[in-house]
C-alpha positions, -999 to 999 in steps of 0.1 A, spaced: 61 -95 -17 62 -60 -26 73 -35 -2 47 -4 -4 70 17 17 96 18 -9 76 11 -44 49 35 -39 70 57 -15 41 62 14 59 82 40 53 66 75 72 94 93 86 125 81 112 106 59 104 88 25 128 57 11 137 64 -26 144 36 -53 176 34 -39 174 30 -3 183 65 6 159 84 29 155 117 27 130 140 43 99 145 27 85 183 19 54 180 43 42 154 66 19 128 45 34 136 16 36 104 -11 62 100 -33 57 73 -61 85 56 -80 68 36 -102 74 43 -140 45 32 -158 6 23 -159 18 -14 -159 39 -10 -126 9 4 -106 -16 -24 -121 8 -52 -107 14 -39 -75 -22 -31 -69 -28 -65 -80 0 -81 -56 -19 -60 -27 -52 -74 -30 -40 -111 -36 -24 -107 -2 -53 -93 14 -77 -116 -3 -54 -145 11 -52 -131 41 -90 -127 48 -93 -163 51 -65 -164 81 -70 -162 120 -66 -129 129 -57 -115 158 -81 -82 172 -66 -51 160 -51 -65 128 -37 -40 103 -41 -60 76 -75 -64 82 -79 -33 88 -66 -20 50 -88 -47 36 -118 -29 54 -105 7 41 -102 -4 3 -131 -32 1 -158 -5 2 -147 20 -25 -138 -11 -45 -171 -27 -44 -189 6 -45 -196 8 -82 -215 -31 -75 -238 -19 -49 
């Protein structure tokens, strides 16, 4: 499994992790650094996301569950252009 924190660099706290390991402090809070090199890169680990949370859909969730909760936030604009 891909770890988003690192691969797309999404800052959970003031501090980002580059390709690396290091951490170093980001320029503004929310800010999103991306280390992926190419159009490829993004495709598979966009692809690896939703396999998970397609997978995970079908499992016995507790209430409150993030990853529930992220397949709620991207299912609608995905499916938007269907509706």
């Amino acid at each position: 499994m891909v770890d988003m924190n690192i691969v797309a660099g999404v800052v959970m706290d003031s501090f980002y992790s580059s390709p690396n390991g290091e951490s170093e402090p980001s320029a503004e809070a929310g800010h999103v650094q991306c280390f992926l090199e190419s159009p490829a890169a993004y495709a598979d680990v966009m692809r690896e996301q939703m396999e998970y949370l397609l997978h995970h859909l079908g499992a016995s969730c507790f209430p409150g569950c993030p990853d529930c909760a992220r397949l709620e936030q991207v299912k609608r604009p995905l499916l938007r252009p269907f509706c």
